[in-house]
C-alpha positions in Angstrom: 5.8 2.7 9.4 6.0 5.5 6.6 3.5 4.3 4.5 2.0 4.5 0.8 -1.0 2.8 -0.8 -0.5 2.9 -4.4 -3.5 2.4 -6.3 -3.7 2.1 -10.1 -6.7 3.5 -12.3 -7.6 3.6 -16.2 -11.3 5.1 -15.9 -11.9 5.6 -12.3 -13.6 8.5 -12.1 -16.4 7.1 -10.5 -14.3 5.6 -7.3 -11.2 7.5 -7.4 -12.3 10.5 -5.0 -14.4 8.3 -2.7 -11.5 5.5 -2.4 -9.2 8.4 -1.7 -11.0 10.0 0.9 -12.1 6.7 2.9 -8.1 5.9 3.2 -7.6 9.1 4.4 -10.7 9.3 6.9 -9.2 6.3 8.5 -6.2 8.1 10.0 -3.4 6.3 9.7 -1.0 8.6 8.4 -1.1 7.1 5.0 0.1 8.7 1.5 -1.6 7.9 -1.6 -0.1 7.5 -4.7 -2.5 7.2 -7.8 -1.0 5.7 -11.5 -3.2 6.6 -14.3 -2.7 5.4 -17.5 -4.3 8.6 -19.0 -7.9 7.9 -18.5 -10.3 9.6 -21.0 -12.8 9.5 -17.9 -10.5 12.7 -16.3 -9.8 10.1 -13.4 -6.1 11.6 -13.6 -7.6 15.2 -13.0 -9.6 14.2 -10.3 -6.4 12.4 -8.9 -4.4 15.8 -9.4 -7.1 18.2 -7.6 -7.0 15.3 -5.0 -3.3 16.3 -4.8 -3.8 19.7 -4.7 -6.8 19.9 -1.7 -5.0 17.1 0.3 -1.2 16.9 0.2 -1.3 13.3 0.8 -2.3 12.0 -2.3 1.0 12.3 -5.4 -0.2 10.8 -9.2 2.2 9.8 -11.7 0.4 10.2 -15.4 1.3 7.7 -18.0 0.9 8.0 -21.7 -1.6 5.3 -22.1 -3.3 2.0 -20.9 0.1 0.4 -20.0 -1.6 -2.3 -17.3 -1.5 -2.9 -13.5 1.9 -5.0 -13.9 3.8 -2.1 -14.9 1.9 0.6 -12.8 2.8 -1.8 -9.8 6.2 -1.6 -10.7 6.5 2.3 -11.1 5.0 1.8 -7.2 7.7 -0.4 -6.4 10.2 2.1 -7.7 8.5 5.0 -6.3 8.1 3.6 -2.5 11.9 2.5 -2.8 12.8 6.0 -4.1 11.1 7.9 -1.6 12.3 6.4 1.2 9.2 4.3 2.3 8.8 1.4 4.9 6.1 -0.1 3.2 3.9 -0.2 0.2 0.2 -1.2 -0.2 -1.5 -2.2 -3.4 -5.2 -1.9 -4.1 -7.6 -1.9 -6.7 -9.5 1.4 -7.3 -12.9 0.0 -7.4 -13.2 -0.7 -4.2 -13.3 -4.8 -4.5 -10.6 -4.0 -2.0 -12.4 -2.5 1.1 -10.4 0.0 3.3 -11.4 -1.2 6.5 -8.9 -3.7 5.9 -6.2 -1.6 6.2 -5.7 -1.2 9.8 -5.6 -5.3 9.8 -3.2 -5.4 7.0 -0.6 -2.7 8.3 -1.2 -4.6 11.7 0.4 -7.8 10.5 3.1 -6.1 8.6 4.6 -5.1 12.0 5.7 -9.0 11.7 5.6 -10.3 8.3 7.5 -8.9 5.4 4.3 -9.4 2.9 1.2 -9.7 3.8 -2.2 -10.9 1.5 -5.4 -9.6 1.6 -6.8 -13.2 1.5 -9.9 -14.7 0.1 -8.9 -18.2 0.9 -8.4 -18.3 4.0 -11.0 -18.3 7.1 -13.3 -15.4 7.3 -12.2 -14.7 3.7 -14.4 -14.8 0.2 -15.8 -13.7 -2.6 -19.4 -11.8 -3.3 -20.9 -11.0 -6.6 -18.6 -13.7 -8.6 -20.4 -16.0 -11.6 -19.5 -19.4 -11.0 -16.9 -19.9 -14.2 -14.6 -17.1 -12.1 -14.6 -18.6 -9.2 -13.8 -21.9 -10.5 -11.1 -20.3 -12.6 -9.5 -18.4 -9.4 -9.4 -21.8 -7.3 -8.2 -23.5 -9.9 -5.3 -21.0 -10.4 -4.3 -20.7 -6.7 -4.6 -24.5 -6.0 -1.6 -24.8 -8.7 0.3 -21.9 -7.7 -0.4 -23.7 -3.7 1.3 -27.1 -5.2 3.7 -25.7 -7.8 5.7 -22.8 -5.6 4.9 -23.4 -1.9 5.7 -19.8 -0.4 3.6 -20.5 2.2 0.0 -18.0 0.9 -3.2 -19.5 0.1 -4.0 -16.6 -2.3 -1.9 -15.8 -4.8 -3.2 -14.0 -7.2 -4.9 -10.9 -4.9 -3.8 -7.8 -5.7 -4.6 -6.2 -2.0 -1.0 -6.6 -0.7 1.4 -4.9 1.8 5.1 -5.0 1.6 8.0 -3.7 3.3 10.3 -2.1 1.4 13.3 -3.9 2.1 12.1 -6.5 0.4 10.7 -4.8 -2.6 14.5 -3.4 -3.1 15.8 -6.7 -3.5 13.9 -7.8 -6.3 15.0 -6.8 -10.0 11.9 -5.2 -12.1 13.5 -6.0 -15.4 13.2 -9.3 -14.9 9.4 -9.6 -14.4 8.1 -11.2 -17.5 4.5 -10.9 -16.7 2.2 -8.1 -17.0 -1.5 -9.7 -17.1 -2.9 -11.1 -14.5 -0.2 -13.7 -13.7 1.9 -10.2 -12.5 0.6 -11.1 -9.1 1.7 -14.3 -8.7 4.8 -14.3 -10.1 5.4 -11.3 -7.8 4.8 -13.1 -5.0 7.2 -15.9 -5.9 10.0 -13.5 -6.8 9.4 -11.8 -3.4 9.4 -15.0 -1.2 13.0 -16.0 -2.8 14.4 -13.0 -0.8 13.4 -14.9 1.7 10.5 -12.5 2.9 8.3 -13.8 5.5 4.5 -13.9 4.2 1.0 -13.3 6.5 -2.6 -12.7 5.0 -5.4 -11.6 6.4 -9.1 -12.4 5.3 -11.1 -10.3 3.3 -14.2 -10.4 1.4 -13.8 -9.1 -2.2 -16.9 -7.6 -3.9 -17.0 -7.1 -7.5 -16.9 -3.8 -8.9 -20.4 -1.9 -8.8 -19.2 1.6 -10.7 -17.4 1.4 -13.8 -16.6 -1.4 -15.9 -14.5 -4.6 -15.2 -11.0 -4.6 -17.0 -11.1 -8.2 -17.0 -11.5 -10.4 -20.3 -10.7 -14.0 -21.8 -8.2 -13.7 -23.8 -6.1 -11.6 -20.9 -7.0 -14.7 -18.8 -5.7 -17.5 -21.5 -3.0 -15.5 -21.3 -2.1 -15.0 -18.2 -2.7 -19.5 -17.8 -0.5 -20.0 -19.8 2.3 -17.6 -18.5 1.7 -19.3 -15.1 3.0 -22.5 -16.9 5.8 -20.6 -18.2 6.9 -19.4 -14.4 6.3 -23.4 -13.5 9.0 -24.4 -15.5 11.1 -21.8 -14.5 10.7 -22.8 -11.1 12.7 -25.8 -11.6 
């Protein structure tokens, strides 16, 4: 499949170039597309000499810190655009390993979506206080009883889909854009009727940089998850 792995960054610099390169040492024929939401770091530089020495890696540059919900829809758009089978998301920081990949792109041979799973066997977490893993099962064990599309883990953000499905779906009417984007993706995706696989991974916390992650983003995001609940029914 004509592949890209779109992978958004705000202040990367440290992981941008090595996360590039290790995609494109696996050989798999494999663009990259990097979303920067103008990093004062120069992670969009970096992304743009990347470009430049490569030919495989394309960067859109936004105007600011716009969030991973909208920079996964401007890689929805783009894949669709550009006339791509299939479209990987992954975090920048590489809590998302490569090696995966070949696994992931496997299983999409026969699944529409397919997870990068942390609940599932041979799946976890390392480097996680306690009050984040609680908060993580807790979220997934209601998304598991609340919209049944047949994942264990819905709120990973290491993903493949194909693009039929992704051109089915209307981007306008995402309402999220915190950390509930990923679920609510998923749901939206699995009413097309997409068939869903995951595959374990481990996911290691971030060991360069900092960790875009904070409270109030997470109340948020809760509380946006009862929102899609209701809409369910």
């Amino acid at each position: 499949m004509k592949t890209v792995v779109a992978i958004a960054t705000y202040n990367e610099a440290e992981n941008i170039e090595r996360l590039a390169k290790a995609i494109l040492g696996l050989d798999l024929g494999l663009d990259i597309l990097v979303i920067d939401d103008n990093s004062p770091d120069g992670t969009g530089a970096i992304a743009d000499r990347l470009a430049a020495e490569t030919g495989k890696v394309k960067v859109i540059h936004r105007p600011g810190k716009l969030g991973l919900g909208t920079a996964t829809l401007a890689a929805v758009r783009y894949a669709v655009e550009h006339g791509y089978d299939a479209l990987v998301t992954m975090d920048a920081d590489f809590s998302h390993d490569p090696k995966y990949l070949p696994a992931i792109l496997k299983k999409i041979e026969d699944y529409d979506i397919v997870i990068g799973s942390r609940y599932i066997a041979g799946g976890g977490v390392e480097n996680w206080p306690l009050q984040r893993r609680l908060m993580s099962g807790m979220v997934n064990l209601y998304c598991r009883v609340m919209f049944h599309v047949g994942a264990h883990d819905y709120s990973g953000a290491y993903r493949a889909y194909r693009s039929w499905v992704l051109a089915k779906i209307d981007p306008d009417k995402i309402i999220s854009r915190g950390y509930s984007f990923q679920e609510e993706m998923l749901v939206r995706c699995a009413r097309t009727g997409a068939r869903i696989g995951e595959v374990p991974i481990v996911f290691v916390d971030r060991r360069e940089g900092s960790t875009k992650a904070n409270r109030a983003e997470m109340i948020r995001s809760s509380l946006m998850l009862l929102r899609l609940g209701f809409w369910r029914f």
